[in-house]
Backbone atoms as SQL, in Angstrom:
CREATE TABLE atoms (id INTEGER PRIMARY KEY, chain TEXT, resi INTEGER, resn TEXT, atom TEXT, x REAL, y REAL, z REAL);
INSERT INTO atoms VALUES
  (1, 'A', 1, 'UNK', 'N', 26.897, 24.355, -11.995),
  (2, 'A', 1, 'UNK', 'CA', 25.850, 24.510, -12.984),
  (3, 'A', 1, 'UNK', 'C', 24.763, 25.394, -12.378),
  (4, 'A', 2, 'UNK', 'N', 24.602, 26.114, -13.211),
  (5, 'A', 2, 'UNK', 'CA', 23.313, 27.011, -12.914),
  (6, 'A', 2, 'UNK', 'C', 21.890, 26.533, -13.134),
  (7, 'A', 3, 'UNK', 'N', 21.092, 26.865, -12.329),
  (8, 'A', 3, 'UNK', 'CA', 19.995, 26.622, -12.154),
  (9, 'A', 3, 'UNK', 'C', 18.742, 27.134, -14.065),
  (10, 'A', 4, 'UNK', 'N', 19.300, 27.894, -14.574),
  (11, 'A', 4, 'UNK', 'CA', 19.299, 28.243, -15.772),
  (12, 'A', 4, 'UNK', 'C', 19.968, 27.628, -16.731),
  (13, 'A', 5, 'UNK', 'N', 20.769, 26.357, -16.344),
  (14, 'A', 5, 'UNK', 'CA', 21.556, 25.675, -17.711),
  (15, 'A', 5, 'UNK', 'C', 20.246, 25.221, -18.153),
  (16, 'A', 6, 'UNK', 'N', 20.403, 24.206, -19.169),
  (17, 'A', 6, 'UNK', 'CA', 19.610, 23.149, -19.607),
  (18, 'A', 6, 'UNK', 'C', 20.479, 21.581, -19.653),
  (19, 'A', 7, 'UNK', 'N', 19.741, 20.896, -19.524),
  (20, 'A', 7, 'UNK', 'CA', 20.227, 19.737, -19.124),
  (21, 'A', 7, 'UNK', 'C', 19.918, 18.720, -19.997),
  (22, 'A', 8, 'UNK', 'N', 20.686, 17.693, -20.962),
  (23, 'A', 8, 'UNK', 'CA', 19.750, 17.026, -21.796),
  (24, 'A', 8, 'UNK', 'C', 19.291, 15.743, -20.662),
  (25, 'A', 9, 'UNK', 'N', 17.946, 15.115, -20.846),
  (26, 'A', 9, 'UNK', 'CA', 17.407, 14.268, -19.690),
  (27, 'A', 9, 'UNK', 'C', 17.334, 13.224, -20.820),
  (28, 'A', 10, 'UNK', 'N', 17.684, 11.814, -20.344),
  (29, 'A', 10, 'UNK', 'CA', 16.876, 10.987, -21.157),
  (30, 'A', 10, 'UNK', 'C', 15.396, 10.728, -20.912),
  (31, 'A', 11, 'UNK', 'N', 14.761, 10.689, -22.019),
  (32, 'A', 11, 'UNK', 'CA', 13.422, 10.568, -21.451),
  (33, 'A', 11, 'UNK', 'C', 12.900, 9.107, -21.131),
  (34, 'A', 12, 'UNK', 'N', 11.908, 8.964, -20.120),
  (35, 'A', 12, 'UNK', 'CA', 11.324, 7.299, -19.915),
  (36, 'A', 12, 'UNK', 'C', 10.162, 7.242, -20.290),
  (37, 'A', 13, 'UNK', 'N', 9.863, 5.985, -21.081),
  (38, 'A', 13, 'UNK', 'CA', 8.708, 5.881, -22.042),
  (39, 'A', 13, 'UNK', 'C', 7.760, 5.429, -20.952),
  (40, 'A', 14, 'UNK', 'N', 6.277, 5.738, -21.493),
  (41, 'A', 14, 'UNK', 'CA', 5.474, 6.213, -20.427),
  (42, 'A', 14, 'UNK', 'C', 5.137, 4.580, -19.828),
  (43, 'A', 15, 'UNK', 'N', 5.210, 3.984, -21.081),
  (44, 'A', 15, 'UNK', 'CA', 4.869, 2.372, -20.221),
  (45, 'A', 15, 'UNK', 'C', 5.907, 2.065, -18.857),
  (46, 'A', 16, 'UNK', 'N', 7.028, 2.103, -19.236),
  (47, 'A', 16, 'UNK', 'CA', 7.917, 1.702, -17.963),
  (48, 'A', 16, 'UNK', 'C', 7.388, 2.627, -16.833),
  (49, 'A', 17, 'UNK', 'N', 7.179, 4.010, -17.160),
  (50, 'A', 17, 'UNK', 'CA', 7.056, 4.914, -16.442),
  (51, 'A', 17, 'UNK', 'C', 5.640, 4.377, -15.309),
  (52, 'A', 18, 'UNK', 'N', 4.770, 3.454, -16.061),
  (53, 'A', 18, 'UNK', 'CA', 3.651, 3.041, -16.253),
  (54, 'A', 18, 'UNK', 'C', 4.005, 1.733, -15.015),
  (55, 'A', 19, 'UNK', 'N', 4.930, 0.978, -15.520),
  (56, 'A', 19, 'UNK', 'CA', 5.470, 0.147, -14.846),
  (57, 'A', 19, 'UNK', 'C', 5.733, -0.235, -13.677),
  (58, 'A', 20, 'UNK', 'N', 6.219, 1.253, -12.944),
  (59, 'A', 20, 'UNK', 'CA', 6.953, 1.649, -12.000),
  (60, 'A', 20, 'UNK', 'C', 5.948, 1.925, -11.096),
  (61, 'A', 21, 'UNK', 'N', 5.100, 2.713, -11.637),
  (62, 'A', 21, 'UNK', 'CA', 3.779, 3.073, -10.591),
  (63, 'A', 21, 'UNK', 'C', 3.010, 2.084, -10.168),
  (64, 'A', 22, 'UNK', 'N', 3.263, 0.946, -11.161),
  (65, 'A', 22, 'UNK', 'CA', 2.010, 0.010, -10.141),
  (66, 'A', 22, 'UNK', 'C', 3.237, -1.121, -9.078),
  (67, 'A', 23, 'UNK', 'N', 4.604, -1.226, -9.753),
  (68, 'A', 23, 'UNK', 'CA', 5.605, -1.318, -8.909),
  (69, 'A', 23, 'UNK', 'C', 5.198, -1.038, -7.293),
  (70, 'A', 24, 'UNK', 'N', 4.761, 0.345, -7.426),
  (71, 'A', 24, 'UNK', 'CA', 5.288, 1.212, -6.078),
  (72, 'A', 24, 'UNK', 'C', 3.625, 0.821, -5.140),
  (73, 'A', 25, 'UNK', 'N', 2.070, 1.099, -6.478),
  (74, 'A', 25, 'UNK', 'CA', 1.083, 0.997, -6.090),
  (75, 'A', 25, 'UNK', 'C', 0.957, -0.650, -5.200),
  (76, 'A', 26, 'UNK', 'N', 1.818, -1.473, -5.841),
  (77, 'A', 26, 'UNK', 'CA', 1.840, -3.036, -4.998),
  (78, 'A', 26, 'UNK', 'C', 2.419, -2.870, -4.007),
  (79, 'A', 27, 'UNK', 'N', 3.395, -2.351, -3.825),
  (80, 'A', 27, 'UNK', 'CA', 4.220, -2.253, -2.648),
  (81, 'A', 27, 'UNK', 'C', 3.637, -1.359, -1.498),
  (82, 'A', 28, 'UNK', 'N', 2.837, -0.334, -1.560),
  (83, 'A', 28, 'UNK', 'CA', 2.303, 0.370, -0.676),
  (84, 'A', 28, 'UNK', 'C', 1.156, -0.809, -0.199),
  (85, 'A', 29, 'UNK', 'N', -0.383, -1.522, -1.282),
  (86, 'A', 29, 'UNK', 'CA', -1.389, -1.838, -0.763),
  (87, 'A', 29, 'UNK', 'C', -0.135, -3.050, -0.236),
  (88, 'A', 30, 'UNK', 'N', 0.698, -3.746, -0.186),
  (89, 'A', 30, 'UNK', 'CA', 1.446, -4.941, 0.405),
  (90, 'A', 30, 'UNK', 'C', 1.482, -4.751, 1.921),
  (91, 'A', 31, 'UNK', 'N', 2.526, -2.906, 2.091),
  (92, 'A', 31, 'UNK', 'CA', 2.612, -2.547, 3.090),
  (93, 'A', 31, 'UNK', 'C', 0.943, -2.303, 4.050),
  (94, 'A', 32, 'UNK', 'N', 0.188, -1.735, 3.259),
  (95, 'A', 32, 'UNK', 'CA', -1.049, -1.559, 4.736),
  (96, 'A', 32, 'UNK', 'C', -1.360, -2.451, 4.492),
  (97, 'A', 33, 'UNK', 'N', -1.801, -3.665, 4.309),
  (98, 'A', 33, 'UNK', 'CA', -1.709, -5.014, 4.698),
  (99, 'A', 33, 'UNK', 'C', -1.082, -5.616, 5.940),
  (100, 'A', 34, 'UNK', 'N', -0.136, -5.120, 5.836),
  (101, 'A', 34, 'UNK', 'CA', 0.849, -5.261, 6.759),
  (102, 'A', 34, 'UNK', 'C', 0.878, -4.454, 8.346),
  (103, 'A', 35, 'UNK', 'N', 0.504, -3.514, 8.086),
  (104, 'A', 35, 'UNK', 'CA', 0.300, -2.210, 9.060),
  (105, 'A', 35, 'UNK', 'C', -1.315, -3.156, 9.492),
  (106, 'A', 36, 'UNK', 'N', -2.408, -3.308, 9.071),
  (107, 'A', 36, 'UNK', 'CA', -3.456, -3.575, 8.775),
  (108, 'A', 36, 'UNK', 'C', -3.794, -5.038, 10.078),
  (109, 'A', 37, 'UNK', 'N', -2.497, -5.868, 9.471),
  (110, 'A', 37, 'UNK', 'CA', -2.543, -7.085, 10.622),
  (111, 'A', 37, 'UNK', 'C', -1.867, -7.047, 11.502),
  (112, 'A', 38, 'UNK', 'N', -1.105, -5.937, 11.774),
  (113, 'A', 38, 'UNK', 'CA', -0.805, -5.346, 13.287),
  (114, 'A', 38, 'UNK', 'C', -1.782, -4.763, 13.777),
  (115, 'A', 39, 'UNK', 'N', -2.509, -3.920, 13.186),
  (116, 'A', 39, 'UNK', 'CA', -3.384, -2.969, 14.346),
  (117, 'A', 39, 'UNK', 'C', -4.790, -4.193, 14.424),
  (118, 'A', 40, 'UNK', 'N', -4.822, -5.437, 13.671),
  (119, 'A', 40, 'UNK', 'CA', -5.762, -6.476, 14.639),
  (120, 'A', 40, 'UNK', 'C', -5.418, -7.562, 15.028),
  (121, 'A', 41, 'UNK', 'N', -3.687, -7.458, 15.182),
  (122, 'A', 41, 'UNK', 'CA', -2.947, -8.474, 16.170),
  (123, 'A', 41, 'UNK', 'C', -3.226, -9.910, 15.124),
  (124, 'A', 42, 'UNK', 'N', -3.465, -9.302, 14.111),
  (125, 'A', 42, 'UNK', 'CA', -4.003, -10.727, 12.815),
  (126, 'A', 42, 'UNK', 'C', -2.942, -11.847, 13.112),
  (127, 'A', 43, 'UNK', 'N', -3.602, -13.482, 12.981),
  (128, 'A', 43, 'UNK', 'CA', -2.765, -14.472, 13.114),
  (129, 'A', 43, 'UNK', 'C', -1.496, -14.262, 11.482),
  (130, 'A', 44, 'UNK', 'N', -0.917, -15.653, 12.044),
  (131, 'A', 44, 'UNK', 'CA', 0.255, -15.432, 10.844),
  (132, 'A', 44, 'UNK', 'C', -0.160, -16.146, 9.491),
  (133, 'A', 45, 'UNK', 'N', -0.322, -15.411, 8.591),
  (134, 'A', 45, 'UNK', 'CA', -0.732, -16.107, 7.757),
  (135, 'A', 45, 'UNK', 'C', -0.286, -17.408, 7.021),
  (136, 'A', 46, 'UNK', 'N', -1.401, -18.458, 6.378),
  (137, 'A', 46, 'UNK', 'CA', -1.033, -20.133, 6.841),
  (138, 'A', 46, 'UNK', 'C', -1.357, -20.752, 8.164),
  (139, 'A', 47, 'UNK', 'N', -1.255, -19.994, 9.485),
  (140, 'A', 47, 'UNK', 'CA', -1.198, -20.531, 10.326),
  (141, 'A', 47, 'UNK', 'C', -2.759, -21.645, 10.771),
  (142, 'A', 48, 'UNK', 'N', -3.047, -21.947, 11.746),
  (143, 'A', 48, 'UNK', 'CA', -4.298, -22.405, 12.198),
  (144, 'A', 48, 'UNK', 'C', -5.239, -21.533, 11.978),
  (145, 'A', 49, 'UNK', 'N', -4.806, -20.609, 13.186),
  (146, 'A', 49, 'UNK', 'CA', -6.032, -19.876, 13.233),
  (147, 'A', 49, 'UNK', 'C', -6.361, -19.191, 11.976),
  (148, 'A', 50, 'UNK', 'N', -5.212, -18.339, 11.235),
  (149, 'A', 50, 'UNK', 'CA', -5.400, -18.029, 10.359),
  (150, 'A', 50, 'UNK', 'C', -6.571, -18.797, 9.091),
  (151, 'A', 51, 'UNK', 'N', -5.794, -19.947, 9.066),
  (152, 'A', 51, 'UNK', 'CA', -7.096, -20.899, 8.738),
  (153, 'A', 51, 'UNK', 'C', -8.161, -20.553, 8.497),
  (154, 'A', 52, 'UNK', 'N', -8.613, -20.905, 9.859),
  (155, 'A', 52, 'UNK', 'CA', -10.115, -20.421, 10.490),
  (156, 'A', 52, 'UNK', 'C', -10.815, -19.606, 10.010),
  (157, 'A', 53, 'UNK', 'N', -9.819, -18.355, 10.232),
  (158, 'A', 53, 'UNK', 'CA', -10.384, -17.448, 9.835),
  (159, 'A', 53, 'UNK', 'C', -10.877, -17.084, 8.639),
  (160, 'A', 54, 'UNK', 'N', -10.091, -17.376, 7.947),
  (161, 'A', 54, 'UNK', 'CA', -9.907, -17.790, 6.161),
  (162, 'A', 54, 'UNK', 'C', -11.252, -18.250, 5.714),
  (163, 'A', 55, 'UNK', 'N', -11.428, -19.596, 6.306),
  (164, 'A', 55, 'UNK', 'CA', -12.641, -20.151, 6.070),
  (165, 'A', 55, 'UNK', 'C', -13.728, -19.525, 6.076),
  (166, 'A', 56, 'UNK', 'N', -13.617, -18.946, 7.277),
  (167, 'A', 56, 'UNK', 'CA', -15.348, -17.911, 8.143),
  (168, 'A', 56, 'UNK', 'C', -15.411, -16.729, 7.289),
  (169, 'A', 57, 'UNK', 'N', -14.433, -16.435, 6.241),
  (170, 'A', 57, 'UNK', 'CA', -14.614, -15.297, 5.663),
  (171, 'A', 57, 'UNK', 'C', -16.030, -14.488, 5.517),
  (172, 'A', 58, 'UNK', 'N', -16.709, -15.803, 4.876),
  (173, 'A', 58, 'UNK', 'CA', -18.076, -15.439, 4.169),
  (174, 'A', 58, 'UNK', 'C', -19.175, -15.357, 5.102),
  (175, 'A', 59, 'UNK', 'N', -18.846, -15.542, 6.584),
  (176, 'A', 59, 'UNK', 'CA', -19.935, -15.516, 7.427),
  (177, 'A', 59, 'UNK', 'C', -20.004, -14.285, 7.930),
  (178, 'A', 60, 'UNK', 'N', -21.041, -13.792, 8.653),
  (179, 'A', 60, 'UNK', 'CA', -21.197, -12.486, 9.130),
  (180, 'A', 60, 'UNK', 'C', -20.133, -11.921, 9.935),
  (181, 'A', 61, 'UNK', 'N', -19.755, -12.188, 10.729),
  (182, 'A', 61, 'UNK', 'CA', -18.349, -12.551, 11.276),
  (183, 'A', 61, 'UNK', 'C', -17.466, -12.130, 10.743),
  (184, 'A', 62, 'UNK', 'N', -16.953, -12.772, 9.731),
  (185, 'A', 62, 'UNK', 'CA', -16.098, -12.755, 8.981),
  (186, 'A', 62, 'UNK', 'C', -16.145, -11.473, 7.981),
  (187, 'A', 63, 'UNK', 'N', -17.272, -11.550, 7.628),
  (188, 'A', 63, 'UNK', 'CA', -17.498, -10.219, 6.850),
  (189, 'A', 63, 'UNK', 'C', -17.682, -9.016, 7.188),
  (190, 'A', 64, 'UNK', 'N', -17.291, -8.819, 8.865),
  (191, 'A', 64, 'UNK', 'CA', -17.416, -7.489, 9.587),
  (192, 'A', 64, 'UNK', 'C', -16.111, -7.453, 10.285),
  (193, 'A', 65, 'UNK', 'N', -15.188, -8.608, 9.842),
  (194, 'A', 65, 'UNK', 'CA', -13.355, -8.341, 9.932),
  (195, 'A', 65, 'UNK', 'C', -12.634, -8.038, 8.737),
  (196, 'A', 66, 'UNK', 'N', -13.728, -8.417, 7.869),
  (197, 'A', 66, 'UNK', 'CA', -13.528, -7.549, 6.365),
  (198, 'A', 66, 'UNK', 'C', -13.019, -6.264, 6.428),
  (199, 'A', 67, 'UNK', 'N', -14.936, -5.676, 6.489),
  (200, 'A', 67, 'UNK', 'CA', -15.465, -4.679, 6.695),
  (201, 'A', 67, 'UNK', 'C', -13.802, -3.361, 7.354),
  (202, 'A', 68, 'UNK', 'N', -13.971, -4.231, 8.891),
  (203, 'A', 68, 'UNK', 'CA', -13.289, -3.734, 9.406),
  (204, 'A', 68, 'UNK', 'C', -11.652, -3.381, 9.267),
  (205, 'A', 69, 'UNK', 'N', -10.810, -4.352, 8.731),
  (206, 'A', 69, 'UNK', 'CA', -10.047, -4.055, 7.799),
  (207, 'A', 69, 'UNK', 'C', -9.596, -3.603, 6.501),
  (208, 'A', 70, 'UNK', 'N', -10.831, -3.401, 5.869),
  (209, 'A', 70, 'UNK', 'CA', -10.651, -2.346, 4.585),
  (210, 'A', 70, 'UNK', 'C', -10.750, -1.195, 5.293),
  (211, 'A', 71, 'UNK', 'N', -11.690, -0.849, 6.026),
  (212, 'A', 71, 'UNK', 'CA', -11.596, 0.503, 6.799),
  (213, 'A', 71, 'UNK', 'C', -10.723, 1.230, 7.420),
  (214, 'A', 72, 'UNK', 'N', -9.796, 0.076, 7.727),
  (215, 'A', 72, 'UNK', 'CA', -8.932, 0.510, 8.757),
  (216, 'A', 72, 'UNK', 'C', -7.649, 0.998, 7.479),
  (217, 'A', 73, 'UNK', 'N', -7.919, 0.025, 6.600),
  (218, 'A', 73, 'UNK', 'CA', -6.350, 0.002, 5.359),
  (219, 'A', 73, 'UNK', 'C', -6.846, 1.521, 4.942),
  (220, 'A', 74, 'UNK', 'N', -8.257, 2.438, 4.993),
  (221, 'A', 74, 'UNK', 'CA', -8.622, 3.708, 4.227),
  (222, 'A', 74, 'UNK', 'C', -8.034, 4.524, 5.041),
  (223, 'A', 75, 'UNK', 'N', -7.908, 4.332, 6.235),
  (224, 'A', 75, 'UNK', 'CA', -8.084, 5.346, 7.738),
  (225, 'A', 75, 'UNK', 'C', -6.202, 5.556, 7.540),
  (226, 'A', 76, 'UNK', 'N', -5.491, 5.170, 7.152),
  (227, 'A', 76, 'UNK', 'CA', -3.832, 5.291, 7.419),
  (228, 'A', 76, 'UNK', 'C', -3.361, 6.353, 6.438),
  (229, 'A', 77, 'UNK', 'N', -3.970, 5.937, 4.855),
  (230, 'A', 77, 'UNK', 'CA', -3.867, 6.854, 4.128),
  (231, 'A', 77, 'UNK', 'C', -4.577, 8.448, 4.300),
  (232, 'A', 78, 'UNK', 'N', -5.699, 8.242, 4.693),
  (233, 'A', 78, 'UNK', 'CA', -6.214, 9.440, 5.190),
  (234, 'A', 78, 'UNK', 'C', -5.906, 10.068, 5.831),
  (235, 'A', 79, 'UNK', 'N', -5.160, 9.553, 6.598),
  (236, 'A', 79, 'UNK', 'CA', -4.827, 10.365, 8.096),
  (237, 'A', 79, 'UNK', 'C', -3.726, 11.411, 7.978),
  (238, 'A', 80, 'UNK', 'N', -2.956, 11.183, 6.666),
  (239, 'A', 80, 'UNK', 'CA', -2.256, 12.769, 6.306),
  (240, 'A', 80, 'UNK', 'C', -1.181, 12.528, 6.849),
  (241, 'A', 81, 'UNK', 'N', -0.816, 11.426, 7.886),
  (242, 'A', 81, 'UNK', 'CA', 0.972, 11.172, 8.340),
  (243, 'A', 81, 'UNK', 'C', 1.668, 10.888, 6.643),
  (244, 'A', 82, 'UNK', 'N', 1.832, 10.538, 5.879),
  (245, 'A', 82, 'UNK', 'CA', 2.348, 10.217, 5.152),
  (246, 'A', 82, 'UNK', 'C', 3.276, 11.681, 5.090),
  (247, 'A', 83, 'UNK', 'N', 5.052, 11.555, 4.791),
  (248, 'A', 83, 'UNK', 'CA', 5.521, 12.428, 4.205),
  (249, 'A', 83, 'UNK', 'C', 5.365, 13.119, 3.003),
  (250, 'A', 84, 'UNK', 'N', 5.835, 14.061, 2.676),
  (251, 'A', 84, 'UNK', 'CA', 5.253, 14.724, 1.048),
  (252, 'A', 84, 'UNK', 'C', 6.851, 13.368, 0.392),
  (253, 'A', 85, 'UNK', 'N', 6.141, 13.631, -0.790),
  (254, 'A', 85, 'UNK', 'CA', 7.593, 12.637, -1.349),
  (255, 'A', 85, 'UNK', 'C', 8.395, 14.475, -2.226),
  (256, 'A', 86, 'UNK', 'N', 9.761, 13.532, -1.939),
  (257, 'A', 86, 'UNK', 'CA', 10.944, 14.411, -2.467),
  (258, 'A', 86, 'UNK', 'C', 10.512, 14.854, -3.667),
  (259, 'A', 87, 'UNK', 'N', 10.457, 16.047, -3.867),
  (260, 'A', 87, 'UNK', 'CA', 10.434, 16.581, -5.246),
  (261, 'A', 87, 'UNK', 'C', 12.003, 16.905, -5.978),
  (262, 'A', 88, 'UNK', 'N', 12.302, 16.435, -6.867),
  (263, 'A', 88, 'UNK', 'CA', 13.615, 16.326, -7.600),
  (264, 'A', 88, 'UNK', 'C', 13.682, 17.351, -8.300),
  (265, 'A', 89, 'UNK', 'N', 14.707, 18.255, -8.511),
  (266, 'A', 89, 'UNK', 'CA', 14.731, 19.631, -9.244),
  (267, 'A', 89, 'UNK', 'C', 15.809, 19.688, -10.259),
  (268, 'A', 90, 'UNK', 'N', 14.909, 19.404, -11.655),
  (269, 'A', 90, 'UNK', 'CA', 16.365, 19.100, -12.870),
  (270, 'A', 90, 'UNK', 'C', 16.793, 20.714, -13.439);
């Protein structure tokens, strides 16, 4: 087939289409979460300490391991390692 055929595509309605993206949008914020409590050696979540920590959320403390982990979840995406994603050519 030539790059000049035409191809009939089925089309996907924009909700599923809709669907899919927050699919993928959960699965990424899941992953730096994940990335997120490796780079601060974070307890296991449930655990004790974890607990603890849980609790202290709202204390100053706690709110500058916040701080510090939303920052860190901005800093991965930013940083431009991400691959380009595959572009598909119909």
């Amino acid at each position: 087939m030539s790059e000049n055929e035409s191809v009939d595509v089925a089309a996907i309605p924009d909700r599923v289409l809709d669907d899919l993206a927050e699919v993928l949008i959960d699965g990424l914020d899941q992953l730096l979460d994940r990335l997120t409590d490796r780079a601060f050696d974070a307890p296991t979540p449930g655990s004790a300490v974890w607990e603890l920590e849980w609790s202290d959320r709202e204390s100053a403390i706690g709110q500058a391991r916040a701080f510090e982990r939303n920052w860190c979840g901005e800093q991965v995406p930013a940083s431009g390692w991400w691959p380009p994603l595959p572009l598909h050519h119909c």
